[in-house]
C-alpha positions in Angstrom: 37.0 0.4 91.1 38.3 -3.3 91.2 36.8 -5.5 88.6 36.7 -9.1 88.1 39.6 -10.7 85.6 38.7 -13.8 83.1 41.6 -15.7 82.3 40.3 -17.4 78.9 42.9 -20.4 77.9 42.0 -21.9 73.8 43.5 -25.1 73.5 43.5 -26.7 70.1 44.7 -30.3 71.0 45.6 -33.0 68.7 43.3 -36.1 68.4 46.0 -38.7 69.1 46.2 -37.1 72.9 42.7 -35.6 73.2 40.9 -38.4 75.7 44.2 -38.2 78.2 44.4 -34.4 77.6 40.7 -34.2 78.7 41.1 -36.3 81.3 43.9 -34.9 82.9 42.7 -31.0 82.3 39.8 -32.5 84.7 41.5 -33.9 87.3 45.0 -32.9 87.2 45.7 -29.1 86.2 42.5 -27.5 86.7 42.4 -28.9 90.4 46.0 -27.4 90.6 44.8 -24.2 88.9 41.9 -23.7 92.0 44.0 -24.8 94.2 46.1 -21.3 94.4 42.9 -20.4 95.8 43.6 -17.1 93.7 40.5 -17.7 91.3 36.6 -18.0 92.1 35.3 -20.1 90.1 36.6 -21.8 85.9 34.6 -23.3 82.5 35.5 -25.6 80.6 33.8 -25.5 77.2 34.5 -27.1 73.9 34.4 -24.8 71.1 31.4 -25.8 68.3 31.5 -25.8 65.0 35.1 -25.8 64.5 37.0 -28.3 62.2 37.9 -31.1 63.9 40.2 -32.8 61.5 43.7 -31.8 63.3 42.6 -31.3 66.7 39.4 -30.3 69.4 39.3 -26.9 70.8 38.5 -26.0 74.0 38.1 -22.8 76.3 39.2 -23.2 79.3 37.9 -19.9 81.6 39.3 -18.8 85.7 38.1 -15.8 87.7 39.8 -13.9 89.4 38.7 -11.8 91.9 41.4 -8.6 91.2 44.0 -7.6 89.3 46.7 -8.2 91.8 45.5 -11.7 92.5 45.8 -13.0 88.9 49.5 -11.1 89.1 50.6 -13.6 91.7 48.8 -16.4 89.8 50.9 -14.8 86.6 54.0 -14.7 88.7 54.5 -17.6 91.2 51.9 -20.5 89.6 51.7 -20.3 85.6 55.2 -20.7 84.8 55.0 -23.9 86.2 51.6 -25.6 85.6 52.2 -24.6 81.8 55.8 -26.1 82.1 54.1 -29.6 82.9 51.2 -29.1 80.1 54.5 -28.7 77.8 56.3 -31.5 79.0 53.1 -33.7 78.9 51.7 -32.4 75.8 54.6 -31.0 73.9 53.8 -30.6 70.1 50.2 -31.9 70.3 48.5 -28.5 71.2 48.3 -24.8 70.2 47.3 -22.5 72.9 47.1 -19.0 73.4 45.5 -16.7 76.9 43.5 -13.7 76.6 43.1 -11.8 80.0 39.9 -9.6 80.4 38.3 -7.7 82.5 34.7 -8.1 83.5 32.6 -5.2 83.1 29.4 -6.6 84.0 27.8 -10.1 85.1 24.5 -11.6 86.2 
């Protein structure tokens, strides 16, 4: 059986950066993100409750349709989009990715 993936991104990013970085997660990387046309649909929440005095944190979600898709996203796409995040945000964010696999929806 083939199940769904959800590619969860947490971004804490720093306050000095945090309009642009907003900003150009909207229009910039995720665009380039869908644009492999290897993920259905993404989310982009902010996380609540969560000190605020060093940085915002977000959740940044993809779906992917299989397993081998988000490989090819894994392989030929992420080492570059998070190359420019890096270059553009170096030292302003902690991130880390959790990859799941979706058991059931509605």
């Amino acid at each position: 059986m083939t199940s769904k993936i959800l590619y969860n991104v947490t971004v804490k990013i720093d306050l000095s950066v945090h309009e642009d970085w907003v900003d150009w997660m909207k229009k910039i990387h995720i665009p380039e993100v869908l644009a492999t046309h290897l993920f259905e649909s993404h989310k982009m929440s902010r996380i609540q409750d969560e000190d605020e005095e060093d940085g915002i944190t977000y959740a940044i979600q993809y779906v992917c349709l299989d397993q081998e898709k988000f490989k090819v996203y894994q392989s030929d796409f992420a080492p570059n989009l998070q190359k420019e995040h890096s270059e553009r945000y170096g030292g302003k964010f902690i991130a880390f990715r959790t990859i799941m696999h979706i058991i059931d929806e509605s």
